[in-house]
Structures are given as structure tokens and as C-alpha cells.
C-alpha positions as CSV (number, residue, x, y, z in Angstrom):
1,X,-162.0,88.5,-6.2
2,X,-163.4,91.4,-3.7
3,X,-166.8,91.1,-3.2
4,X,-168.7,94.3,-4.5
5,X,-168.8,95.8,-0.9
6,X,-165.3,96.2,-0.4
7,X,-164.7,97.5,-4.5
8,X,-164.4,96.2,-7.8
9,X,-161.7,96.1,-11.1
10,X,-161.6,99.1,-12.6
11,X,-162.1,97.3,-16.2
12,X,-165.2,95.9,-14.5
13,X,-166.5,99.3,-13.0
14,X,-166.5,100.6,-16.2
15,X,-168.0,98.0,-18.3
16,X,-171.1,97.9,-15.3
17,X,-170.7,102.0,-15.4
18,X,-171.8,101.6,-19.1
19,X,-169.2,103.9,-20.4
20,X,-167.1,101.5,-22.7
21,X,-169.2,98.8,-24.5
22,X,-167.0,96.1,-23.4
23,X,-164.9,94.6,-20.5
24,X,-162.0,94.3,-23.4
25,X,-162.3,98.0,-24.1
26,X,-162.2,98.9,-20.7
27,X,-159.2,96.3,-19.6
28,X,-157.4,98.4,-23.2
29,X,-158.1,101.8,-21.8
30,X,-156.8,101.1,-18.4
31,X,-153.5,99.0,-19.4
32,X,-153.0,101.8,-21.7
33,X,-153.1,104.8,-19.0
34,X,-156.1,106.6,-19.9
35,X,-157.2,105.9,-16.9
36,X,-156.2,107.6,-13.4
37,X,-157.9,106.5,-9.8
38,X,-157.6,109.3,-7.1
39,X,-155.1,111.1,-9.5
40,X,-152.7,108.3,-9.9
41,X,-152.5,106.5,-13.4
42,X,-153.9,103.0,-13.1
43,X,-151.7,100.2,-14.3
44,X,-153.2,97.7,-14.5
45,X,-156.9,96.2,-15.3
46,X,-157.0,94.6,-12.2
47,X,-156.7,97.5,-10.0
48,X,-159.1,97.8,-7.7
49,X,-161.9,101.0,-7.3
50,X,-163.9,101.9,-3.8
51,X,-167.1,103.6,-3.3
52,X,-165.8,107.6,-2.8
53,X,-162.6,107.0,-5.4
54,X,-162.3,110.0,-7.9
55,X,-162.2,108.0,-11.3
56,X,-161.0,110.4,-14.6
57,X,-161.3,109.1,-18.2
58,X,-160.2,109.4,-21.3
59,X,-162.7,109.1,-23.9
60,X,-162.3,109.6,-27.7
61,X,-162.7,113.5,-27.3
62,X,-164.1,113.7,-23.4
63,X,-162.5,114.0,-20.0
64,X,-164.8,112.3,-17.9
65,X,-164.3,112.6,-13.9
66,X,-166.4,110.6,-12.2
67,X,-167.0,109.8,-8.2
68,X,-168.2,106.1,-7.3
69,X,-170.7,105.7,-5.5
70,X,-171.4,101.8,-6.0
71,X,-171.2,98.7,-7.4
72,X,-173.2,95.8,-8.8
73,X,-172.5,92.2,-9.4
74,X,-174.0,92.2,-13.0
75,X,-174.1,94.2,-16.1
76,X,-177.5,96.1,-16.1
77,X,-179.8,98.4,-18.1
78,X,-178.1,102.3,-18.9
79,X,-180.2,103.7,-15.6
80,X,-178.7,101.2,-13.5
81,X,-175.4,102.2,-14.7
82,X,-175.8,105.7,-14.4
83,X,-176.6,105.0,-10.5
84,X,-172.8,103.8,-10.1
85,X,-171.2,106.9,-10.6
86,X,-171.6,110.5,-9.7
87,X,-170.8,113.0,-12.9
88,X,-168.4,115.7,-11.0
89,X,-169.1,119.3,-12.5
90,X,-165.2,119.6,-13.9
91,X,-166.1,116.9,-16.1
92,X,-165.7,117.6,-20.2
93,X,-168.7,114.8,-19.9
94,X,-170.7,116.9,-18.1
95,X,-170.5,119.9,-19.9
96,X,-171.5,118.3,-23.3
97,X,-174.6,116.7,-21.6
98,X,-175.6,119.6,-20.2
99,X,-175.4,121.6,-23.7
100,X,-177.3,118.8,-24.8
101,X,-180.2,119.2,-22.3
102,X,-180.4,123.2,-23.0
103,X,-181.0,122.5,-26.4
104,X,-184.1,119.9,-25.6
């Protein structure tokens, strides 16, 4: 297994990311192609993600494109999750979240 310096799983990523509730889910989404690394459909759950990859998912009715910018060994709190990844503005994510601030 790569230690967290040199990348992660992608099924991993995402679980630590926050944005699938479980590994299972995540390993599903990826073996399933819903989930592209640098523009190329991932595989398989086991592929492996670095710090500066360009990560776009499919989720229920979002596109979400997100840029890593780490890693951790553990599964932590929603803030550090949100610290993993960088939102990029093209994201369908994005958008809703930032409707969802205008209206606060």
C-alpha cells in the first residue's frame, strides 16, 4: 500500500474526502465508472490518486470536480475532509453550494 505521501485508492480518497458515506460506496462508484482521474475513467477501486490529480464525480444529481490537494491516514471530522480537496469552479457541486450560501 503507498504511504499517504506518494497517493492513496481512490475508494479511500473519497471515503477520507467525506463525499460518499462509505468505503463500499466509494469502491461501487469507481468499479462502476462514475469516476474519472485526470479525465480518464477509473477502473478499478484500487487506482491510485496524487496530490494535483483532477478527480470528477458522479453524484446522484451533481458533477463534482475536484483537485487533491492531500491525504490523511484516517477518517476524520467534515472540516478535515473538506481540507483534502480543492472545489474547482466548473463543478455542478460548487454551483449548488454557492446558491446555498446566497441564500444564508
Amino acid at each position: 500500500m503507498p504511504s499517504p505521501a506518494e497517493g492513496q485508492r481512490i475508494d479511500r480518497w473519497l471515503w477520507h474526502a467525506r463525499l460518499v458515506r462509505t468505503r463500499g460506496v466509494a469502491a461501487a462508484l469507481a468499479d462502476a465508472g462514475y469516476v474519472r482521474v485526470n479525465g480518464q475513467r477509473v477502473r478499478a477501486a484500487s487506482r491510485v490518486v496524487h496530490t494535483g490529480d483532477v478527480i470528477t464525480v458522479a453524484l446522484q444529481h451533481t458533477v463534482r470536480v475536484l483537485k487533491v490537494r492531500g491525504f490523511v491516514e484516517r477518517r476524520g471530522p467534515a472540516a478535515t475532509g473538506a481540507t483534502l480537496y480543492e472545489e474547482l469552479a466548473f463543478s455542478s457541486g460548487a454551483a449548488v453550494r454557492a446558491a446555498q450560501l446566497a441564500r444564508q
